[in-house]
Gaussian input, Z-matrix of N, CA and C with variables (Angstrom, degrees):
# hf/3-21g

backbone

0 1
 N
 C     1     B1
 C     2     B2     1     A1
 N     3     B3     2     A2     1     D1
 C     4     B4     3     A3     2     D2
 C     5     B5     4     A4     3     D3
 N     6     B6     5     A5     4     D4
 C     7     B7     6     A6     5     D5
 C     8     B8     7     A7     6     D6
 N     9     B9     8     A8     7     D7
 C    10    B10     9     A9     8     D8
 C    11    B11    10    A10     9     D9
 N    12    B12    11    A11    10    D10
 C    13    B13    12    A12    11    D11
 C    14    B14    13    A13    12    D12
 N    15    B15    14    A14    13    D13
 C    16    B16    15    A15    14    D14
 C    17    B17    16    A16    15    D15
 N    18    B18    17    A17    16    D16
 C    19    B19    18    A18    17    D17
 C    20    B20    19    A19    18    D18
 N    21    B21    20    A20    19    D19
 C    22    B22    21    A21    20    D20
 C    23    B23    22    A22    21    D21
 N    24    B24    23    A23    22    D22
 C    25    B25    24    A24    23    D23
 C    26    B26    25    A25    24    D24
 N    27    B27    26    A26    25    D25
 C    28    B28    27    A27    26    D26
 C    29    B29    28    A28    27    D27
 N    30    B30    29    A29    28    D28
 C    31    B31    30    A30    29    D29
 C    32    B32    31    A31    30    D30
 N    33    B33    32    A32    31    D31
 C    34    B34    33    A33    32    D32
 C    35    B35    34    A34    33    D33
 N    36    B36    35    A35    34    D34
 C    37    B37    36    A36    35    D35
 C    38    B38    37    A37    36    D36
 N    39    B39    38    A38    37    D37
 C    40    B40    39    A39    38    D38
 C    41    B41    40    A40    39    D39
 N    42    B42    41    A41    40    D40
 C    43    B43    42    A42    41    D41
 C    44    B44    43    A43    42    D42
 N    45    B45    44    A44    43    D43
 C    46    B46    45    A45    44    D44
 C    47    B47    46    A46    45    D45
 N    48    B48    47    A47    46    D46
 C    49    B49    48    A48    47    D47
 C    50    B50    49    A49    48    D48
 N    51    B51    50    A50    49    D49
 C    52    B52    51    A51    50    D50
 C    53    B53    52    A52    51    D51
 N    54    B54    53    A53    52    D52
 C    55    B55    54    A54    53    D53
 C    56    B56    55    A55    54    D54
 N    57    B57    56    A56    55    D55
 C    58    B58    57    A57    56    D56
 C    59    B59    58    A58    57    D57
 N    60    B60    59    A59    58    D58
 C    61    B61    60    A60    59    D59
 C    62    B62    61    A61    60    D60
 N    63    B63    62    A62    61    D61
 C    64    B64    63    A63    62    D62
 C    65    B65    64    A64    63    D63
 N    66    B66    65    A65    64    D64
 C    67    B67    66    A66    65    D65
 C    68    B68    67    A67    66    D66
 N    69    B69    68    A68    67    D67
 C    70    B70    69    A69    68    D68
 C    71    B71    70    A70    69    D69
 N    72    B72    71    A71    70    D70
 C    73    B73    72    A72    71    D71
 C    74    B74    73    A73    72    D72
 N    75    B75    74    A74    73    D73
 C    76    B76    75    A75    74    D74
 C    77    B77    76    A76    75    D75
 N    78    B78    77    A77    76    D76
 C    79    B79    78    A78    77    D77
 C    80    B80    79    A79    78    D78
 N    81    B81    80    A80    79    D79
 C    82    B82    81    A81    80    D80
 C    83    B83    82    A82    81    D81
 N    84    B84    83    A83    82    D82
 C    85    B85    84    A84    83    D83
 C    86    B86    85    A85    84    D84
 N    87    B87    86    A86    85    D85
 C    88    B88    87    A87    86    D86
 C    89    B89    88    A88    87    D87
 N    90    B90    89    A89    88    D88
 C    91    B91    90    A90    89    D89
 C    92    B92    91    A91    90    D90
 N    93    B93    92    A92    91    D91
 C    94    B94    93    A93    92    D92
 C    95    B95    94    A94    93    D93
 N    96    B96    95    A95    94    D94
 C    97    B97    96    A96    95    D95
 C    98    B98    97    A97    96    D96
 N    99    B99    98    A98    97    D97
 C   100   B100    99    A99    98    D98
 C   101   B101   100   A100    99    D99
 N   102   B102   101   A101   100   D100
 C   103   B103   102   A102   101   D101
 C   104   B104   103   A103   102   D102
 N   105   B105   104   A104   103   D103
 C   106   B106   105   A105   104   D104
 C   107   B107   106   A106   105   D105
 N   108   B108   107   A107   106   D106
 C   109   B109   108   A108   107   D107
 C   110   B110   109   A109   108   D108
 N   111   B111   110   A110   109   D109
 C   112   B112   111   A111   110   D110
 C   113   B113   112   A112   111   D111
 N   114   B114   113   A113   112   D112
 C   115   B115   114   A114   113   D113
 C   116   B116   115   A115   114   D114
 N   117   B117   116   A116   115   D115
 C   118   B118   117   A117   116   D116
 C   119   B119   118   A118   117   D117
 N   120   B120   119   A119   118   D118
 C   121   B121   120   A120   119   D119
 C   122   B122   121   A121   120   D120
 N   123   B123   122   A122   121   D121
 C   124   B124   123   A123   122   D122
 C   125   B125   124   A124   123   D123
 N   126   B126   125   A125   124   D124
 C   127   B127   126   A126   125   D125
 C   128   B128   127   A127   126   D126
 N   129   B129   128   A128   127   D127
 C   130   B130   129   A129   128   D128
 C   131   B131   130   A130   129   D129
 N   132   B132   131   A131   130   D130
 C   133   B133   132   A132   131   D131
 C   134   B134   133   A133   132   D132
 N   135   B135   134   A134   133   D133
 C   136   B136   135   A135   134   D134
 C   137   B137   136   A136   135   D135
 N   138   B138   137   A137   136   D136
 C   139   B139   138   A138   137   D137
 C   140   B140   139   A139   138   D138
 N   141   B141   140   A140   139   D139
 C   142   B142   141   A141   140   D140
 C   143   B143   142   A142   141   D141
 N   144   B144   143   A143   142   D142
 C   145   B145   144   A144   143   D143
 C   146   B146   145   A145   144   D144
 N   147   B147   146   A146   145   D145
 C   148   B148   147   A147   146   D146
 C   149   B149   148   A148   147   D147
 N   150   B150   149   A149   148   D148
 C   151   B151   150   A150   149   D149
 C   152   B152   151   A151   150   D150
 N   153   B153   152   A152   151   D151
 C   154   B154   153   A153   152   D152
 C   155   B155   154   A154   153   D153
 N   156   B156   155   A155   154   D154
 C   157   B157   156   A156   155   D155
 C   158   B158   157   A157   156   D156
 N   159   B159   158   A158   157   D157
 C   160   B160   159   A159   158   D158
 C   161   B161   160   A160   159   D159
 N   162   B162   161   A161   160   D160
 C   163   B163   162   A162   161   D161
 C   164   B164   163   A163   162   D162
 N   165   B165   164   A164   163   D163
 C   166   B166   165   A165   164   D164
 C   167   B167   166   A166   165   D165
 N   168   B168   167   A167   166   D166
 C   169   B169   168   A168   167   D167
 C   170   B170   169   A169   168   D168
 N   171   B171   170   A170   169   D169
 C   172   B172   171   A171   170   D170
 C   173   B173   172   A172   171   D171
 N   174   B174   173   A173   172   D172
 C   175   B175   174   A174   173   D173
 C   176   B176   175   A175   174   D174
 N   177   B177   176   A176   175   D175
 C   178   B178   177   A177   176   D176
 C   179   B179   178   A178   177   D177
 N   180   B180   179   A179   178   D178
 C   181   B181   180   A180   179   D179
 C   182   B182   181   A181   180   D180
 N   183   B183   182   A182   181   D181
 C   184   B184   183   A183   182   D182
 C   185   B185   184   A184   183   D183
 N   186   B186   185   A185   184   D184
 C   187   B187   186   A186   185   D185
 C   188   B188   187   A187   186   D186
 N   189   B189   188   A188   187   D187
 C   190   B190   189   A189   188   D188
 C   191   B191   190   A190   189   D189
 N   192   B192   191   A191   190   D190
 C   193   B193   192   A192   191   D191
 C   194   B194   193   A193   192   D192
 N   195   B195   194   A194   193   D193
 C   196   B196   195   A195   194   D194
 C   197   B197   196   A196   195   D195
 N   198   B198   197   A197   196   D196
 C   199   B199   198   A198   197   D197
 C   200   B200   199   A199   198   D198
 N   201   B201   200   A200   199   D199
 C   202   B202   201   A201   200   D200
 C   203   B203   202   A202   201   D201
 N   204   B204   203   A203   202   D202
 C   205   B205   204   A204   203   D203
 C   206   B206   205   A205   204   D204
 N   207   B207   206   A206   205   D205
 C   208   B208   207   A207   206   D206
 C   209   B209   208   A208   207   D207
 N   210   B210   209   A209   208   D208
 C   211   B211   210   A210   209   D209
 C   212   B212   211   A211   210   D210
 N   213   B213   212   A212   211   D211
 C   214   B214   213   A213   212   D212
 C   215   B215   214   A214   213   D213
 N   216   B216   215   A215   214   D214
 C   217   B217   216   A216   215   D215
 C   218   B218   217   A217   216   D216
 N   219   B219   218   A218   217   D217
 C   220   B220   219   A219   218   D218
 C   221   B221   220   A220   219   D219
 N   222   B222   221   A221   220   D220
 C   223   B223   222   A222   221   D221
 C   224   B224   223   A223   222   D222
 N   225   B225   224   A224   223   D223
 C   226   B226   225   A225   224   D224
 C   227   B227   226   A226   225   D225
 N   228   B228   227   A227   226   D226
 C   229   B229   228   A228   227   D227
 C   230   B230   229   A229   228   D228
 N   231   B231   230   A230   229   D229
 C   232   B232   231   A231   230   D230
 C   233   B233   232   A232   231   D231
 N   234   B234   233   A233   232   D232
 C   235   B235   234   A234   233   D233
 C   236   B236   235   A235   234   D234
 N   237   B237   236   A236   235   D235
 C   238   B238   237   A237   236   D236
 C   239   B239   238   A238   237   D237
 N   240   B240   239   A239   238   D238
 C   241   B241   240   A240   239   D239
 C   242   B242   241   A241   240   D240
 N   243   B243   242   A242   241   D241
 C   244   B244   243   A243   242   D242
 C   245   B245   244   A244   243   D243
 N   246   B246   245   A245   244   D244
 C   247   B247   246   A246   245   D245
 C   248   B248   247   A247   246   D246
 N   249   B249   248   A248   247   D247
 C   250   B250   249   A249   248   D248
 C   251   B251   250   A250   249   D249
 N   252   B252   251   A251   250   D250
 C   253   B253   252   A252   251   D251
 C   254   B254   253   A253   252   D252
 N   255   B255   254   A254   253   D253
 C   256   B256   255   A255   254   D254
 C   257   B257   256   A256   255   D255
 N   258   B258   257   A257   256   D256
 C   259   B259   258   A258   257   D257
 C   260   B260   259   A259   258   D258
 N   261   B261   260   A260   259   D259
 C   262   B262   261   A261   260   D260
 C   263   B263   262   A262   261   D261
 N   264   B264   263   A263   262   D262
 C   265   B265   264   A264   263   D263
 C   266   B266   265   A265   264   D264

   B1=1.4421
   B2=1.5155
   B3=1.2202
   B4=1.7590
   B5=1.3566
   B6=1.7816
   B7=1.7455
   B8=1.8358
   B9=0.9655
   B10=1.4110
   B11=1.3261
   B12=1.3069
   B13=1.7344
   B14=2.2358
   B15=1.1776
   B16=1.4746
   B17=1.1333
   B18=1.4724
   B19=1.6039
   B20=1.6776
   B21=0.8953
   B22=1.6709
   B23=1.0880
   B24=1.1495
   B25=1.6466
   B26=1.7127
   B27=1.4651
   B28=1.1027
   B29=1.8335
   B30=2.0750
   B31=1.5811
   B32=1.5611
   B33=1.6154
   B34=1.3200
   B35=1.6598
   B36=1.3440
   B37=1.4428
   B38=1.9777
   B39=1.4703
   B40=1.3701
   B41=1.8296
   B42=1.5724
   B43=1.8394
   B44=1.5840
   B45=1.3074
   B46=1.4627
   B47=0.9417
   B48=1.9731
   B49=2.0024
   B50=1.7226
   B51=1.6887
   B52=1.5503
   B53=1.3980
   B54=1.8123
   B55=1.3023
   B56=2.0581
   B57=1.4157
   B58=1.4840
   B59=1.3482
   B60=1.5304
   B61=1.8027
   B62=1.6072
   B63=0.9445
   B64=1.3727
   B65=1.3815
   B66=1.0022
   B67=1.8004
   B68=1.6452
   B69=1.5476
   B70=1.5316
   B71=1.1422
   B72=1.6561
   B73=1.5092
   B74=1.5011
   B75=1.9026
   B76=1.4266
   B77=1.4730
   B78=1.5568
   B79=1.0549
   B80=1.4551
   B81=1.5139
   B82=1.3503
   B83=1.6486
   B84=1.6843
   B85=1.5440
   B86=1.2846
   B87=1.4679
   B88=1.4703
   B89=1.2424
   B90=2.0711
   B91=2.1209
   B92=1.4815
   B93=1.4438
   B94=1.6131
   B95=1.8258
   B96=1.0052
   B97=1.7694
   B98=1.5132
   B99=1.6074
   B100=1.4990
   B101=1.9341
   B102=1.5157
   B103=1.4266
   B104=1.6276
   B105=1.2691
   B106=1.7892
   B107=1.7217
   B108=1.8095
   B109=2.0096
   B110=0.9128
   B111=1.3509
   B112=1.5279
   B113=1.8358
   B114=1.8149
   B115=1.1116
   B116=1.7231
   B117=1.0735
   B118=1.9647
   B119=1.5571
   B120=1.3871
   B121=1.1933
   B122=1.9935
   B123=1.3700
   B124=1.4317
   B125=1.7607
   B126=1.4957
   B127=1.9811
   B128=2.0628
   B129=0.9559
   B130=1.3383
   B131=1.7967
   B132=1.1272
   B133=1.5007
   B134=1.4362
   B135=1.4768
   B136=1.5711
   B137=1.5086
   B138=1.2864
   B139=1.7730
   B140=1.6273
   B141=0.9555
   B142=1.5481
   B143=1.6872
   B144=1.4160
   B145=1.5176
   B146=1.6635
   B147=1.6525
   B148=1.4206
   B149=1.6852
   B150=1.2517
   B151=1.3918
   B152=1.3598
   B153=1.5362
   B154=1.4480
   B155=1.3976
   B156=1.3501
   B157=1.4457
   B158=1.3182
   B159=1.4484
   B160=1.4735
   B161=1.5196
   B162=1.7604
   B163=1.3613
   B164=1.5797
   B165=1.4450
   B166=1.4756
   B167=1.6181
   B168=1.6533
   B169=1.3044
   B170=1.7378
   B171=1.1925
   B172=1.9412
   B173=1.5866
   B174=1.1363
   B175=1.8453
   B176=1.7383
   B177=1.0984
   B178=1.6730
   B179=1.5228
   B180=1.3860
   B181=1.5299
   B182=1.7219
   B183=1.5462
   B184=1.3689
   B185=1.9459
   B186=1.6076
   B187=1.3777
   B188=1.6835
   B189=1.4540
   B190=1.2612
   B191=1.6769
   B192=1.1057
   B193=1.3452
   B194=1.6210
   B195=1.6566
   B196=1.6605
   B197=1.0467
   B198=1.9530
   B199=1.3192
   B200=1.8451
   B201=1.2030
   B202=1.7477
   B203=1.8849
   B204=1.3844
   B205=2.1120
   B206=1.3639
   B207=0.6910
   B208=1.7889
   B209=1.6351
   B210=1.5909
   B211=1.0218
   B212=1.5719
   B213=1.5437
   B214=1.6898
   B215=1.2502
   B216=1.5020
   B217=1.4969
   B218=1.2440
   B219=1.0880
   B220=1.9576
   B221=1.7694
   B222=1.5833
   B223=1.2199
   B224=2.1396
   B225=1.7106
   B226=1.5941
   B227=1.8069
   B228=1.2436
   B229=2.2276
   B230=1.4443
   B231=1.0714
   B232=1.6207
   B233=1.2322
   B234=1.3369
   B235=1.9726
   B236=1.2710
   B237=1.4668
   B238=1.2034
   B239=1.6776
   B240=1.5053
   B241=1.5887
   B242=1.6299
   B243=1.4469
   B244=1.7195
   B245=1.5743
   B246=1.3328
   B247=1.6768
   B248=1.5025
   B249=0.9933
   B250=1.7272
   B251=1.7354
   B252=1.4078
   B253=1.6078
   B254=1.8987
   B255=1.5701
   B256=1.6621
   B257=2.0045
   B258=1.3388
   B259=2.0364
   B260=1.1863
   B261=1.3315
   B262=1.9639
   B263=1.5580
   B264=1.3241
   B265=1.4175
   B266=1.6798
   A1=108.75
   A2=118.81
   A3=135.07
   A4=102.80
   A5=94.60
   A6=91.08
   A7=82.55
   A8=109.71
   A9=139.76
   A10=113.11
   A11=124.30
   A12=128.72
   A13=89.40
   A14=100.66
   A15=104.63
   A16=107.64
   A17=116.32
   A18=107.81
   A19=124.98
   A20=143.82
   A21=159.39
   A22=99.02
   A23=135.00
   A24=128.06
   A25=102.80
   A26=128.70
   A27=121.24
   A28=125.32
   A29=86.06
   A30=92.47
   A31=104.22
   A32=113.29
   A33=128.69
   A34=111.21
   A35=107.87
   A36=112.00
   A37=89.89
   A38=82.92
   A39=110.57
   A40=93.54
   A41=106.18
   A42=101.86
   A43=93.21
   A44=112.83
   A45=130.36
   A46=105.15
   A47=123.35
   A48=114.99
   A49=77.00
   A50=127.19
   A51=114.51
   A52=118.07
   A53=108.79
   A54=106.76
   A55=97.52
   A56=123.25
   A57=117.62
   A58=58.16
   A59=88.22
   A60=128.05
   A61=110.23
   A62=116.84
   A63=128.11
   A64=102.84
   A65=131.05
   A66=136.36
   A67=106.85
   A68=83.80
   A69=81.04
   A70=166.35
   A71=141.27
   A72=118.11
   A73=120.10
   A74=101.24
   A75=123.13
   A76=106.17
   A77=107.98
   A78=105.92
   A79=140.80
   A80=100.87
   A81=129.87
   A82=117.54
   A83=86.35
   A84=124.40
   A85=110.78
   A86=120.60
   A87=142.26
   A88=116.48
   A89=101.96
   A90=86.62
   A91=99.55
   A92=125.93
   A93=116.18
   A94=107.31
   A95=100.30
   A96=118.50
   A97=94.81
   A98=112.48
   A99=133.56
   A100=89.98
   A101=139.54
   A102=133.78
   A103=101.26
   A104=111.89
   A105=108.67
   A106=101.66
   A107=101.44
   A108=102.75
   A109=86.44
   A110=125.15
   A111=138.13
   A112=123.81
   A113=88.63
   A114=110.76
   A115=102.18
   A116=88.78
   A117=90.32
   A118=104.62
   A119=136.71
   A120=147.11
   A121=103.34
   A122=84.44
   A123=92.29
   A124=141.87
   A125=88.84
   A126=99.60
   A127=91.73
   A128=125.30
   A129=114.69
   A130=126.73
   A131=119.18
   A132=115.74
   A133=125.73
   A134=110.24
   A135=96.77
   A136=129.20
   A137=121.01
   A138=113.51
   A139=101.68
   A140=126.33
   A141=102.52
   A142=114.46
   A143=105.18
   A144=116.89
   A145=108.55
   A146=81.04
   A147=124.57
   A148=98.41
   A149=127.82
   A150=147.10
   A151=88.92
   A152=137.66
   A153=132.65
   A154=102.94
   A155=122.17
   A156=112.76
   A157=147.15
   A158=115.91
   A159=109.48
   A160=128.89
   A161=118.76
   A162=131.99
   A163=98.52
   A164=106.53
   A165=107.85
   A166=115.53
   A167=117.87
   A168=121.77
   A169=97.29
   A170=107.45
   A171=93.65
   A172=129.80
   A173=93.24
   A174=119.34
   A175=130.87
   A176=109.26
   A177=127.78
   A178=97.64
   A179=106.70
   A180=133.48
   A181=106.55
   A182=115.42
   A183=131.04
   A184=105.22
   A185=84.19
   A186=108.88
   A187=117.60
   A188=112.81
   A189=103.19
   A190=96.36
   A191=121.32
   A192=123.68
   A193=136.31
   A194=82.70
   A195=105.80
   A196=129.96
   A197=100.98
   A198=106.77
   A199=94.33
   A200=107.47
   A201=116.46
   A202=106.42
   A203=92.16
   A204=104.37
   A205=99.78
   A206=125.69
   A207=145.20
   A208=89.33
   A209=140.31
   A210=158.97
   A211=93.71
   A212=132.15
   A213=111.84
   A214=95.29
   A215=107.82
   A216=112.17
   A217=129.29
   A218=105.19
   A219=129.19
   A220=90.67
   A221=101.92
   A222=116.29
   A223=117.26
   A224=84.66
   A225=80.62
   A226=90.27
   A227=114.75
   A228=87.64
   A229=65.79
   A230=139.20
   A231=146.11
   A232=85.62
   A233=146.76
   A234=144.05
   A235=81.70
   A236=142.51
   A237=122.58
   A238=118.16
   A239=101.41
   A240=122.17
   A241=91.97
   A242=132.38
   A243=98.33
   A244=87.61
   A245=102.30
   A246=132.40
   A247=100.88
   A248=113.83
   A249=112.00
   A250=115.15
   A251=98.78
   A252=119.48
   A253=90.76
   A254=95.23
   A255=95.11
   A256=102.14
   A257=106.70
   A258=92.98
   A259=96.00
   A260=101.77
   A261=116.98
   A262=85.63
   A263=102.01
   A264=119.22
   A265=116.28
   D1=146.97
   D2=170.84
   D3=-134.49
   D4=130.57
   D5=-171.87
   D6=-157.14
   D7=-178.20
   D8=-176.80
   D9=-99.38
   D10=143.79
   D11=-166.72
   D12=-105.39
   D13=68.28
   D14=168.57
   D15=-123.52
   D16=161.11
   D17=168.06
   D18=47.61
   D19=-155.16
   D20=177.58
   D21=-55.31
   D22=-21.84
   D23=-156.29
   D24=-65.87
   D25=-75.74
   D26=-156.75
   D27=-59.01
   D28=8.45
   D29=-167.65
   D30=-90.80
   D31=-7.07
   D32=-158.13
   D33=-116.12
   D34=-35.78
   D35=-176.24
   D36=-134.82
   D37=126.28
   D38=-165.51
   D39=-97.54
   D40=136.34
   D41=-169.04
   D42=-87.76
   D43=126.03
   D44=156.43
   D45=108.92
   D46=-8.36
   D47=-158.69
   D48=-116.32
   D49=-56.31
   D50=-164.61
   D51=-111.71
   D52=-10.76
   D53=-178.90
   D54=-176.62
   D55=-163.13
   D56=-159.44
   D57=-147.75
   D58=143.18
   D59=175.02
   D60=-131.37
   D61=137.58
   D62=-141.29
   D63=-147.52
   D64=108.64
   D65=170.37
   D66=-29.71
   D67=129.87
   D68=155.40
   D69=-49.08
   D70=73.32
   D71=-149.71
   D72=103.55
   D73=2.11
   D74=172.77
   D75=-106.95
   D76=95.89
   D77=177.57
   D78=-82.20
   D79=-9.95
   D80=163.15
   D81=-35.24
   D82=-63.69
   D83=-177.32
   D84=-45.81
   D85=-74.48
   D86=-176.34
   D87=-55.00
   D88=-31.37
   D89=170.11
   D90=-81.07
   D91=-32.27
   D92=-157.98
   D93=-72.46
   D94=-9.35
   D95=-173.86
   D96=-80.97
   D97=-74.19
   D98=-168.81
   D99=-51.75
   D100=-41.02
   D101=-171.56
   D102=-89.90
   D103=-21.72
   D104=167.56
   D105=-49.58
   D106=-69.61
   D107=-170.07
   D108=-41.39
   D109=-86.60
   D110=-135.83
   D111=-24.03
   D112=-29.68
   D113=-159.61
   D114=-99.19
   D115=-46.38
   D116=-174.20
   D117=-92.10
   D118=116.40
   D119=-174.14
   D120=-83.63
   D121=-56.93
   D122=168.25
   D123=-52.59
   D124=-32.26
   D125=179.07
   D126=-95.73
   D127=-25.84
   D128=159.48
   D129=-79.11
   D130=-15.37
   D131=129.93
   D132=-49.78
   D133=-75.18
   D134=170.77
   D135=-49.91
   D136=-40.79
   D137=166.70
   D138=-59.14
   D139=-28.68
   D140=-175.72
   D141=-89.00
   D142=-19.72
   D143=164.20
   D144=-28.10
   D145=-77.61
   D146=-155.09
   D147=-58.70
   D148=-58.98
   D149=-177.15
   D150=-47.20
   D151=-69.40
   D152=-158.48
   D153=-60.58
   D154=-59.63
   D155=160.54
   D156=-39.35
   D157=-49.12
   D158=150.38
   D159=-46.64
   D160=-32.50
   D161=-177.34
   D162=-60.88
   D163=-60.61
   D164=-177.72
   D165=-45.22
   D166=-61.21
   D167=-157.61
   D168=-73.39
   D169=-37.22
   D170=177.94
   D171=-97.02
   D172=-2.29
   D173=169.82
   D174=-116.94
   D175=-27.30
   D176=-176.65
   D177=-73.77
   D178=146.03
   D179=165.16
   D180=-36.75
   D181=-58.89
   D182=-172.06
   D183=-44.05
   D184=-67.64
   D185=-177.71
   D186=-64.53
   D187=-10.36
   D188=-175.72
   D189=-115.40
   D190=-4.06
   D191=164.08
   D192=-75.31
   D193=-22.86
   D194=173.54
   D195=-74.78
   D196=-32.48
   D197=-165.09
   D198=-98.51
   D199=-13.40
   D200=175.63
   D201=-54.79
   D202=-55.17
   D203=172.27
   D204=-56.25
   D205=-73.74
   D206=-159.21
   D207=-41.27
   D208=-74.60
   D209=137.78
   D210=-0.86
   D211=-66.11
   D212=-153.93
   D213=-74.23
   D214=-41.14
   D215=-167.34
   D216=-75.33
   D217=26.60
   D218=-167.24
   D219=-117.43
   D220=-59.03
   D221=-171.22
   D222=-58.49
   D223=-29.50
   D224=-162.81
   D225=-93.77
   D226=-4.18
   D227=-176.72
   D228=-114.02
   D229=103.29
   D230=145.48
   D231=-162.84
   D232=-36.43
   D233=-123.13
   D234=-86.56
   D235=-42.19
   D236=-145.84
   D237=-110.99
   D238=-10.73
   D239=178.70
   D240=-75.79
   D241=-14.22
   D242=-161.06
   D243=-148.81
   D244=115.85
   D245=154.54
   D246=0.43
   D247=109.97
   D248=152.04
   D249=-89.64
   D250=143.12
   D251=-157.22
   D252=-76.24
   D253=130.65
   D254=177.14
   D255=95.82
   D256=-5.72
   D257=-172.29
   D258=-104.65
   D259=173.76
   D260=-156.04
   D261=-118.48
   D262=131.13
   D263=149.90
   D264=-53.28

């Protein structure tokens, strides 16, 4: 992938691990990026490796279930160290 570091993007495609990010509006950039893939068959296997995997671990059921526990279990050994709003001493 070749994309632009605007918006959400650089949070999704990581430069050098799932895809090359390229300034906005640098058009220089975006063909010499777009003739990098073109050229290496092999390092665009690995970005797409790598990309499906990140999709899974920060988007997938597995990965979003983990971080769902991780989240209660943050929530429940904290529950009892801190005052709830409205309780009686």
């Amino acid at each position: 992938m070749v994309a632009t570091t605007v918006g959400g993007t650089p949070e999704v495609v990581e430069h050098g691990r799932t895809g090359l990010l390229v300034p906005p509006g640098d058009v220089d950039a975006l063909a010499a990026a777009v003739v990098e893939l073109l050229s290496d068959r092999e390092r665009r296997a690995r970005f797409g490796s790598a990309a499906r995997a990140l999709a899974e671990e920060r988007f997938g059921i597995e990965g979003w279930a983990r971080s769902l526990r991780a989240l209660y279990e943050e929530a429940l050994s904290t529950a009892g160290s801190t005052p709830r709003s409205g309780a009686r001493s």
